[in-house]
C-alpha positions in Angstrom: 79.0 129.4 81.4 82.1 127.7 83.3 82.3 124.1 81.2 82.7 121.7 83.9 86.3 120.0 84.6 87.0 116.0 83.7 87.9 114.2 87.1 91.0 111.8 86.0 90.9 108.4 86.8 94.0 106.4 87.9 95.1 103.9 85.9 95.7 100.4 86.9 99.2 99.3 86.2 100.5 95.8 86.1 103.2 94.7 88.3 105.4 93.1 85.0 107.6 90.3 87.6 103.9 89.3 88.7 102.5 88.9 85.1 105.6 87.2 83.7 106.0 84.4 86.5 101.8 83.8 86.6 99.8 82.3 83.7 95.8 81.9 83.7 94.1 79.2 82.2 91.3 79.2 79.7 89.0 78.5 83.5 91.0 81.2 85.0 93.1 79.0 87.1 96.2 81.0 88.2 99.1 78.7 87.3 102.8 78.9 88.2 106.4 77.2 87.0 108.2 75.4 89.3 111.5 76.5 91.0 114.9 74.5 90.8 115.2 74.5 86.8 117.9 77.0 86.7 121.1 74.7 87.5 122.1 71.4 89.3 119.9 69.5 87.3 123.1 66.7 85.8 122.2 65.1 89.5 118.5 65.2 88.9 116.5 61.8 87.1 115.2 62.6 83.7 111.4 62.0 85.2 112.0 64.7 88.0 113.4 66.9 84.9 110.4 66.3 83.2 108.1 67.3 85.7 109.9 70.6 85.9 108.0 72.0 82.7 104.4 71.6 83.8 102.7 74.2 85.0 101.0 73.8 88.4 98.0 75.3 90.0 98.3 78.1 92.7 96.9 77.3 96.0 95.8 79.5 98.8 93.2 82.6 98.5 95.5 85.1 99.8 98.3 84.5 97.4 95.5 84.1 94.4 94.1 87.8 95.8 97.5 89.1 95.8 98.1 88.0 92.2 95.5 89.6 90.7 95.7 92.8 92.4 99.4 92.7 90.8 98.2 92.1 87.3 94.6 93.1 86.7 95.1 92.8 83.1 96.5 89.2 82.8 94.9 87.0 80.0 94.5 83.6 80.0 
């Protein structure tokens, strides 16, 4: 009797840029850091600096779509 032959299933790998840059929230809110923190902030106001560490909410359904096909496995 032939036994019968295991069909392999792909495995979903994460895109590792995606899942660094992108957060989720204990909701499941896809969040984001804000650009423009790297240099040239002596010229920037110390409020404006401090608004660069929140994190802010992604908008759009076609970039929230595209994220999570990048990184299935993100945890909040």
């Amino acid at each position: 009797m032939p036994s019968k032959r295991k069909v392999a299933k792909y495995k979903l790998k994460t895109h590792k840029a995606t899942s660094k840059r992108f957060g989720i929230t204990g909701s499941g809110k896809i969040v984001r850091t804000k650009g423009g923190k790297a240099h040239l902030r002596r010229k920037k106001s110390q409020r404006v600096k401090a608004l660069f560490g929140e994190m802010v909410a992604v908008q759009g359904k076609s970039y929230i779509k595209r994220i999570r096909r990048l990184a299935p496995h993100m945890k909040p």
